[in-house]
Structures are given as structure tokens and as C-alpha cells.
N, C-alpha and C positions, 0 to 999 in steps of 0.2 A: 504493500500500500504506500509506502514512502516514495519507493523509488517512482510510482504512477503519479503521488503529486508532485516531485519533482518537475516532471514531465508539462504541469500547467502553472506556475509558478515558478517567478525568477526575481531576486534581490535586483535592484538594477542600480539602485545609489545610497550610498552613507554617507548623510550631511556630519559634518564634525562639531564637538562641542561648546561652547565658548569655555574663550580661554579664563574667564574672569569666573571669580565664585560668583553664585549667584542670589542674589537676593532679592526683597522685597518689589527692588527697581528695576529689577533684571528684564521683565515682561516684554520687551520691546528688544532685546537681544536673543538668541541662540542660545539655550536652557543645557544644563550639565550634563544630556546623555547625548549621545550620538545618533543620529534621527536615520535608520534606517526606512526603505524604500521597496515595498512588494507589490508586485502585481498577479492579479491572480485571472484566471480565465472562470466565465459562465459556464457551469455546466449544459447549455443549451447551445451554448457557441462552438463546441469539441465536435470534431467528426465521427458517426455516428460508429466506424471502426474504433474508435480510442477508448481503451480502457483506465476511463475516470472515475478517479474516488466518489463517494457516495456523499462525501460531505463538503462536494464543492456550491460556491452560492448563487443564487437563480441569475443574479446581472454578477458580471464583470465588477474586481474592486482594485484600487489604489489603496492600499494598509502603508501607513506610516507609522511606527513603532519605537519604542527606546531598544539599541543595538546592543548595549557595553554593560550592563550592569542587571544583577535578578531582578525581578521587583514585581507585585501587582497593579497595575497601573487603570485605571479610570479608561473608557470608551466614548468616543464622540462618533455620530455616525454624519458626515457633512455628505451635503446633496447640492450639486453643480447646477451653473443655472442656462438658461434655455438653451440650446445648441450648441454647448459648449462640451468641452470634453474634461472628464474629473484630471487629466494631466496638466489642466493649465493650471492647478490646485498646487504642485508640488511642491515650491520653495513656502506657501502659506503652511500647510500643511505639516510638512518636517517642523518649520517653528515651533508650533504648537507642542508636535509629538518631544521634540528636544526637552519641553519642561515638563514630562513623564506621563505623555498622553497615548495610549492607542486612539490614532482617527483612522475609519472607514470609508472609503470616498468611492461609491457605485456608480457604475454609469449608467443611467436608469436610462439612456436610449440614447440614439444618433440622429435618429430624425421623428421629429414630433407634429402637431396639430397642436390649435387652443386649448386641446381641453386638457386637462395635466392629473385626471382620474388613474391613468394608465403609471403613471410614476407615480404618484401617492402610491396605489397599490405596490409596485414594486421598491418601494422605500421598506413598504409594511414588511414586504416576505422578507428584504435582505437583512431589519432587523429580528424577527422571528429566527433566520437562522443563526446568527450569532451564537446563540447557546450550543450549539452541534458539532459548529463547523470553525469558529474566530481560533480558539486555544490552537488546532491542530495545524494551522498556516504561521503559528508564530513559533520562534524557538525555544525551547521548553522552559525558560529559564526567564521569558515572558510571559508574565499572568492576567489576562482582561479581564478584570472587574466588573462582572455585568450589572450589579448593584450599583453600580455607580458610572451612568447611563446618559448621553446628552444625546441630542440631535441637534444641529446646524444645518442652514443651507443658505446659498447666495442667489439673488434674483429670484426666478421663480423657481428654484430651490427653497429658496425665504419661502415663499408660500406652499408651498408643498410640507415643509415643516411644520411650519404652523397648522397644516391641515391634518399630517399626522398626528401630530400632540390632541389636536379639536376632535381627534379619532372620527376623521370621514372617509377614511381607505375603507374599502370592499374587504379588505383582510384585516380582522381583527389583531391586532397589536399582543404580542404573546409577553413582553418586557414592557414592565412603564419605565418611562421616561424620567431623570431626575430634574431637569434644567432643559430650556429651548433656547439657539439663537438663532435670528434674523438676521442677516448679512442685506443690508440692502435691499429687503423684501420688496417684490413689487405681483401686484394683484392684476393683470391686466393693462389696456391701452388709458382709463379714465374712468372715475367716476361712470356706474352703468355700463360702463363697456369691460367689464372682469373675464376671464377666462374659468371656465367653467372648469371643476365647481366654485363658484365661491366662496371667500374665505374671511373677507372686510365684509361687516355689517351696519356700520357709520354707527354705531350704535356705541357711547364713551363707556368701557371698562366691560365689554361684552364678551368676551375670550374667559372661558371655565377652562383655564389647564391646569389649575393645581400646583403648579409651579413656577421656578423663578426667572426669569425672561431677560435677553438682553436683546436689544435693537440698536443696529452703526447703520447710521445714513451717511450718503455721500451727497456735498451741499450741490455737487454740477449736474449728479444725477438727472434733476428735471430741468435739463438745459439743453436743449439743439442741440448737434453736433452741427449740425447744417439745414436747412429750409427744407430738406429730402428727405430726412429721415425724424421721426417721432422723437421726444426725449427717450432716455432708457428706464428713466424709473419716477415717469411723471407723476404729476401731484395726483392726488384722489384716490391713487391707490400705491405710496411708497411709504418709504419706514415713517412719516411721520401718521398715518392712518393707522400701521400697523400698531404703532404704542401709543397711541390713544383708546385701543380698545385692549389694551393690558391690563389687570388687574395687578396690587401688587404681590412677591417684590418684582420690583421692574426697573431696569436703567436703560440711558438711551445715551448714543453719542451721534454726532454728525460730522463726519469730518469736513470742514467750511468747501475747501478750494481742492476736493481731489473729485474725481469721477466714480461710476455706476461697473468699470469695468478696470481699478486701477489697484484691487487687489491681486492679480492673477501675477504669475509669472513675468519675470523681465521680458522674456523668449518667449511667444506661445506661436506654433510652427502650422506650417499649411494653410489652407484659404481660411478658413476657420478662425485660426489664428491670425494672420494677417487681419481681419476683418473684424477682429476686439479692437485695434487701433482707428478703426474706423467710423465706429455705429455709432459711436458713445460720445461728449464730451468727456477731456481725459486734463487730469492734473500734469503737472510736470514734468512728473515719470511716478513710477509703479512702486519702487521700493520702500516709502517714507509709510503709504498707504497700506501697502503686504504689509510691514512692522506693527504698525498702531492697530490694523484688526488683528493679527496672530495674536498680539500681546492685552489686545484688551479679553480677545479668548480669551487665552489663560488667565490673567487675573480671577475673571466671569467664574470661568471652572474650578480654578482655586480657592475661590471664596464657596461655592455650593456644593462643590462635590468632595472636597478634602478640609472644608471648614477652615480655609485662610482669607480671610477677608483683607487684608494688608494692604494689599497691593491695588484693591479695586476701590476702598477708601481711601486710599492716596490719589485716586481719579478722580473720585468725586468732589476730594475739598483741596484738589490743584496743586497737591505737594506733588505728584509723580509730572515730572516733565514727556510729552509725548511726540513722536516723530513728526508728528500733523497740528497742522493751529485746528482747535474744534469748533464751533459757531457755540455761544458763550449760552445757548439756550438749551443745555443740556439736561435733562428732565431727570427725577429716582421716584421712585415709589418705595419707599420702602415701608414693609408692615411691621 
């Protein structure tokens, strides 16, 4: 059975650790393990001659992991957003896992329609399998904590998240959830023009999830790229709709002057790629924007799922310096 997963599964990059200890402020740096890089193949995707293990997972994943040291580490399951591919994820991604995260990143399809029923559903089953299938794709000496359980997702990823946690998947959810985030959520073209199913109900503090919520908007998001194309994450249905209907606890950041697509990779490759550079209004460049979301992840995660709150209350009351100016109307809830 080893040597068959071998066979669909291949290490392909280990990010290295920072070289500095890490502490409270660390969040926005490269976290003390070494951020290994898996890919694993769908068991639907194998040729129907291949002899594949029984506990490979229904989509295709990108696993980021801690490489260099034992340890049980927390799960985040993050969900790419519209046409994109979970590899443009990679250097966000390793961040995260650096400060002792297992993240899951599915490709919940390649080519889609409005309606995003069909990835909710397979968000459900890829976390459903977790419990089967995550242990035996890491090395043994890694431990996924499935008590200690987040979902994430960027664009309409965001909302597909948010719809999982709202449990509107056709597959009932076998893991709760501990913690949601929203990466830039967006719900459709406008106000009434949503993508089905809907997930914004204009309705303030209408969202039952039980749990602790973070939402990062990006302030160019709802801004032309050019007279051609729509914003990417216009008003009526982007992060700031999404946490108005939070309940708490709930924090919200907006980074002022970066874009809707300027967390992804330096390099994202192929037309695809090419064409992140193009849809969006775009800040600067990508990396200031990758740091402040990876790192306000992990604070987020550290404060709810390991009970260190240090670092995400250094956020809120402006002692932690952040790689992005934020738009100074930064909202919390907290209960």
C-alpha cells in the first residue's frame, strides 16, 4: 500500500524556517518549522488500470505541513477562489503551515458555472474525508488534529466557506468546524445578482455558525481594473457585507491600497495565471499583501484554536506593526 501511494503523491518543495526565534510578532514572517509541500492526486483522476489506495481524497489536494520536527498540529482546510488553481496558494500557504499548521488546499474544479453548489458539496466530502485519509499522506511523525479544525477560503472560496460553516452542502459535514475565515469573500456580481446559492442575506448579524470568524478585505477590490471588466469583489456582496452579518466573536481587517487578487503567488504560471495580473485592480506587488493575510491567519488560528490570543490583540490595539497600511475602520466583535 505505501509503495501505490507513492505512486500518486510527490513532496515537491520545502520552504525553510526563519532564521529568527519566533515570537508574539513573528506572524508576518516565516514560523520555526520548515513548510513542506504535497500534492496528492483525486482518486477519480487515476487511470482506471492504477492500482490506488482506498484512502485517496475525492478532489485533488495541495497539503502544506510542518517538515522538521514531531508535533500535532491544528488543520485548516482553504478553498481557492473562482478559476483559479489551489497552486497559486503556495508561498500563502507554507507561511501559515511554517507557524505549525497543517493547511488542505482542494481543487474543487477547473472549470465552473455561477452556481458554486457543486464545490460547496465537494469542500463537504474533502473534509469528511480527513479523518481516513489526512494522517496517512503525512509522515508519521506529523499529527492532524482534527479537533482542532478551521476552514478558509479566498473569493468565492470566501463564500463557499461561509456556506459550508451555514451547512448548505448537499453533504452533511461529518467534522465541525472550530473557526471560519473569509479571505476577501465575495457573493456574486451585486447586490440581487448573487450566485446561487446564496449566502449574504442583508440581514445585520444573521450568520448562526457558532463560531469565531475572521474577514480581510482588500480596499481596491471594488475598483475597475479597467471600463471592461466588473470590479472583482464589488460592493453589495464583498467582505464588508460578509461581517456585517457576523455574529460575534468576529474581527475584520481591510487592507486600504492592495487588490482582490494580491495575495497569490509572486509567479502564478499559464493563461490563468497571466490573467490574475489582469482582471483585478492590483496593489504594488503581491508580497506585502501574501505576509499580512498569512500572518493575520495565524494570529486568527493562534488565538482560537491553541488559545494564544497575543498576537491578534497586538492587531487590534496597533502594537503589532503590519506589512500593509489597513483602512483605520477596522471593526471586532468580540463576546
Amino acid at each position: 500500500m505505501e509503495e501505490d501511494r507513492q505512486d500518486v503523491r510527490s513532496e515537491i518543495n520545502i520552504m525553510p524556517p526563519s532564521s529568527f526565534p519566533t515570537t508574539a510578532s513573528d506572524v508576518f514572517e516565516m514560523g520555526k518549522y520548515k513548510a513542506a509541500l504535497r500534492r496528492v492526486e483525486a482518486s477519480a483522476t487515476l487511470p482506471a488500470a492504477a492500482c490506488a489506495p482506498a484512502d485517496l481524497p475525492p478532489k485533488a489536494l495541495l497539503i502544506a505541513f510542518p517538515a522538521d520536527a514531531p508535533g500535532e498540529f491544528p488543520v485548516l482546510v482553504f478553498l481557492h477562489g473562482y478559476l483559479l488553481y489551489n497552486s497559486f496558494y503556495t508561498q500563502l500557504i507554507q507561511h501559515v503551515s511554517s507557524h505549525g499548521f497543517v493547511v488542505v488546499a482542494p481543487q474543487l474544479y477547473t472549470v465552473a458555472g455561477p452556481d458554486t453548489t457543486d464545490e460547496i458539496n465537494s469542500a463537504a466530502a474533502t473534509t469528511n474525508w480527513l479523518p481516513r485519509g489526512l494522517a496517512g499522506l503525512l509522515p508519521p511523525q506529523v499529527r492532524p488534529n482534527l479537533a482542532k479544525l478551521a476552514v478558509a477560503g479566498h473569493s468565492r472560496g470566501g463564500k463557499a466557506a461561509f456556506a459550508l460553516a451555514l451547512g448548505k452542502s448537499p453533504t452533511p459535514l461529518a467534522l465541525p468546524f472550530s473557526a471560519l475565515l473569509g479571505i476577501d469573500p465575495v457573493d456574486g456580481m451585486d447586490k440581487g445578482k448573487q450566485t446561487p446559492p446564496p449566502v449574504l442575506t442583508y440581514v445585520p448579524r444573521s450568520f448562526d455558525l457558532g463560531m469565531p470568524v475572521l474577514v480581510v478585505g482588500s480596499g481596491l477590490g471594488e475598483v475597475r481594473k479597467n471600463p471592461l471588466f466588473p470590479a472583482c469583489a464589488p460592493k453589495g456582496v464583498n467582505h464588508a457585507d460578509f461581517f456585517a452579518e457576523c455574529r460575534p466573536p468576529a474581527c475584520y481587517f481591510v487592507a486600504e491600497k492592495y487588490g482582490h487578487l494580491d495575495m497569490l503567488d509572486d509567479e502564478t504560471a499559464g493563461l490563468r495565471g497571466k490573467a490574475t495580473y489582469c482582471l483585478c485592480k492590483n496593489g504594488r506587488a503581491r508580497e506585502p499583501m501574501r505576509r499580512f493575510v498569512a500572518g493575520v491567519v495565524v494570529a486568527f488560528l493562534r488565538a482560537h484554536l491553541e488559545g494564544d490570543d497575543s498576537s491578534l490583540m497586538g492587531l487590534r490595539d496597533g502594537r503589532e506593526a503590519t506589512p500593509v497600511e489597513l483602512q483605520k475602520d477596522g471593526k471586532w466583535r468580540i463576546s
